[in-house]
C-alpha positions, 0 to 999 in steps of 0.5 A: 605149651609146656614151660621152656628153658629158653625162649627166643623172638626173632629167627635173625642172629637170635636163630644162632643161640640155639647151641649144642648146649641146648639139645638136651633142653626145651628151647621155644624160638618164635618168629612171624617171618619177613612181613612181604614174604613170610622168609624165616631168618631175619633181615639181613638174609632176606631183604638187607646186607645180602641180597642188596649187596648181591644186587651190588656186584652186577651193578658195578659190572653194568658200570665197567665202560665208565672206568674202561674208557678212562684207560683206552678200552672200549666196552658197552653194557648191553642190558641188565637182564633184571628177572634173571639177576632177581631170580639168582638171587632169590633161589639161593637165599629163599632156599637158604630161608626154607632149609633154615626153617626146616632145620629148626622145625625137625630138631625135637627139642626146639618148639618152632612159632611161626607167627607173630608173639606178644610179650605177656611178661619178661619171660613169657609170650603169646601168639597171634593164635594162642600160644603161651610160652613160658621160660627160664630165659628169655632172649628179645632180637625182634629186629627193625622194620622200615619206616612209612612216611604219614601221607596218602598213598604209601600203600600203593603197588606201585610204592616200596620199602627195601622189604619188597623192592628187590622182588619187583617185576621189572627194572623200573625205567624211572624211580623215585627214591625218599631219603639220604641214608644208608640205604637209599643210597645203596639203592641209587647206586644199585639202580642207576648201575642197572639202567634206571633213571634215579631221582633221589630226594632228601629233606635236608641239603646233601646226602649221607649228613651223619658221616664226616663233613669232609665224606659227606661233601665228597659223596653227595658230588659224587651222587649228583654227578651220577643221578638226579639228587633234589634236597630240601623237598618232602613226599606230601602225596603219591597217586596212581597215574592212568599209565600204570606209574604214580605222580609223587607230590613234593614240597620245597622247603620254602612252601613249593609244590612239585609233582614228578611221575615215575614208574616206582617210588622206594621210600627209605627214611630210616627203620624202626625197632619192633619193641612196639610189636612185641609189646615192650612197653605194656610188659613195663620194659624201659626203652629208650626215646627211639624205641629201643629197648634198653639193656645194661653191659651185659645185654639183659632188658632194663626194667625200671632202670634194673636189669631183669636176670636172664632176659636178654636183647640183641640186634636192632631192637636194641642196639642204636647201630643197626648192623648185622656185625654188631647183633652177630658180636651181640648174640655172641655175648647173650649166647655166653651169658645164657649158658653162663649166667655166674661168668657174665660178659660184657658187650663191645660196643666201642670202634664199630665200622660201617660200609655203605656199599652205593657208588661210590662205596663209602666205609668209616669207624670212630669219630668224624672230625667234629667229634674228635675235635669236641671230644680231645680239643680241635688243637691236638688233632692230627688229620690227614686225607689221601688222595687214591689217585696219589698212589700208584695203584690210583694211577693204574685206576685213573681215579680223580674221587677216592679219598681215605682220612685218618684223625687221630690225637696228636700228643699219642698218636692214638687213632680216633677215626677213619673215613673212606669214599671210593673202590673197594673203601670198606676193606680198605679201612680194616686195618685201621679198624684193627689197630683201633681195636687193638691199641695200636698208635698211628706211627706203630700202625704204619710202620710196624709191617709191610705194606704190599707195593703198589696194592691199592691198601697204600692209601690206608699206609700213606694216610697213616704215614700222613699223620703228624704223631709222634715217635714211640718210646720203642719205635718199629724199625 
């Protein structure tokens, strides 16, 4: 194949760099495809941000009788119809998958591989099937792929990652979920919504460990008053039972064993970037202890602590927070610096908010409070937690768990962190991210606009509000 002047692995946010300022060039873009389907355009179309949250919604409705009955309405779910909500699902984003692959393979300019490449080089790959690809520019965004523990039949049917669970035949009538993340989170929520029994177990105590103490404690009650949550147990076997489900082995942390039988098993213990995959390291590619390929500001691969000049990589297999909003801010950038190679751009990587969308819904950006307290020193923080059920929209809701805590510096009321549990939390902290994002202080941020009364956003005024800073030279009226 002839010599290109771009040249991408990974159909995910690397698709969105082929832009008009490539018609007229010779652009190779290489991508094997999601592992279970072969689905052309990355995890989040496929089988992560969106079809989960898709799966979020009807599993909240299913949930509606909890909150009615706190307000006088009787209501009962019937059913979750799970093949007709799968199957929504899955013929719009298949087919948004297919068009997208479709589009790329017609443009004449654009050499589409679908199958799995092996760097050669910084700027060169192979195919699985022969294919040499050479290029001016180089741009790795390979992404991540879900973590398999090392113990006897993980490679059952009967056995899921988030790659394939979504795509089960059957709601499961009893599942087992392995780990206390993002992720399996959102599948507890998810399940249990839909009328599965959950069982979820993680290695250590509590669930959700790498958020603020305060939210952690809070969601891991939460979980445990929702479905069964077991700690400090590991999965040491799973086999297959004569009724079509699985015996899962386990072992307590203090040497026990125990069996559980259920129908499925979701194992989410983390994902794993596919610098191994591609070749990273045999190409002499510096990667962090993760795995991780190592990049400098301006995103170009690191190549014995060197920057290798226009090699580029973005999204998971490089960046440590894993999230779709920081590859889409990512390939921005590397887009920029690609076309414009004498005008580089640095990468943002500073107030990065996240949401993990299990129930209840949980949001947070900078700093947890420990964080805050070794970063400025425990005595200059200012920390205030509000309650939703302390505002009057709380109220109209009844709610008795929602919790928004703001930290920020007490000497200039700089805003170092926010975390959120409960309904609708992750729009709840947007302007907190905003003011973050922008150098806005805590005692500006509050009382520098109007807050609508009584919306539920008051949770984030009176958090603000609730902060001990001090007053601006020119205060807002």
């Amino acid at each position: 194949m002839a010599a290109h002047d771009l040249a991408i692995i990974g159909s995910g946010s690397g698709n969105s760099l082929i832009t008009p300022h490539w018609d007229q060039k010779r652009v190779a873009l290489a991508d094997q495809g999601i592992p279970a389907t072969g689905a052309f355009g990355g995890t989040c179309l496929n089988v992560g941000c969106i079809p989960t949250k898709m799966y979020v919604r009807p599993s909240a409705l299913a949930r509606a009788p909890e909150e009615a009955a706190r307000l006088g309405v009787e209501m009962t779910t019937e059913r979750a119809d799970w093949p007709a909500i799968r199957d929504r699902i899955f013929s719009r984003i298949d087919a948004i998958s297919a068009a997208g692959r479709d589009y790329r393979d017609r443009l004449e300019n654009v050499d589409l591989i679908t199958e799995r490449v092996t760097l050669t080089s910084p700027r060169s790959f192979r195919s699985d099937s022969g294919v040499e690809v050479t290029a001016e520019q180089m741009v790795i965004a390979a992404g991540s792929r879900p973590v398999l523990p090392d113990v006897p039949g993980v490679d059952l049917p009967q056995v899921h990652t988030s790659d394939t669970i979504m795509r089960v035949d059957a709601l499961p009538e009893r599942i087992l979920i392995i780990g206390g993340g993002y992720i399996a989170c959102e599948f507890a929520g998810i399940f249990t919504g839909l009328g599965s029994e959950v069982i979820q177990i993680n290695r250590s105590l509590g669930l959700m460990n790498q958020l603020d103490q305060e939210i952690a404690a809070a969601y891991s009650a939460q979980a445990e008053a929702n479905w069964s949550v077991l700690y400090q147990r590991t999965l040491a076997r799973i086999t297959e039972a004569a009724d079509g489900g699985v015996t899962a082995q386990l072992v307590t942390s203090d040497g026990r064993a125990e069996e559980l039988h259920v129908d499925t098993v979701l194992i989410a213990i983390g994902r794993v970037p596919n610098s191994d995959s591609v070749g990273a390291a045999a190409v002499g590619l510096d990667l962090h202890p993760d795995g991780r390929i190592a990049v400098d500001e301006y995103l170009r691969v690191q190549k014995e602590g060197k920057p290798v000049e226009g090699v580029y990589a973005i999204g998971d297999i490089s960046s440590a927070p894993m999230l779709k909003h920081v590859a889409n801010h990512e390939a921005r950038v590397a887009a920029h610096n690609l076309e414009h190679p004498q005008r580089l751009r640095r990468v943002r990587h500073e107030v990065i908010p996240a949401a993990i969308f299990s129930h209840p819904e949980i949001a947070h950006v900078g700093l947890t409070e420990a964080q805050a307290a070794e970063e400025v020193g425990a005595e200059h923080l200012t920390v205030k937690t509000q309650r939703y059920g302390d505002t009057a929209y709380g109220w109209a809701m009844e709610d008795q768990t929602g919790i928004m805590k703001v930290i920020a510096d007490s000497r200039d009321g700089k805003i170092l962190g926010a975390h959120a549990m409960g309904y609708q939390s992750s729009n709840l902290i947007q302007p907190i991210v905003h003011a973050m994002s922008f150098g806005q202080d805590a005692y500006t941020a509050a009382r520098g606009q109007y807050w609508i009364h009584p919306a539920l956003m008051e949770v984030t005024e009176n958090a603000l509000l609730g902060l001990d800073v001090p007053v601006p030279a020119e205060p807002p009226l």
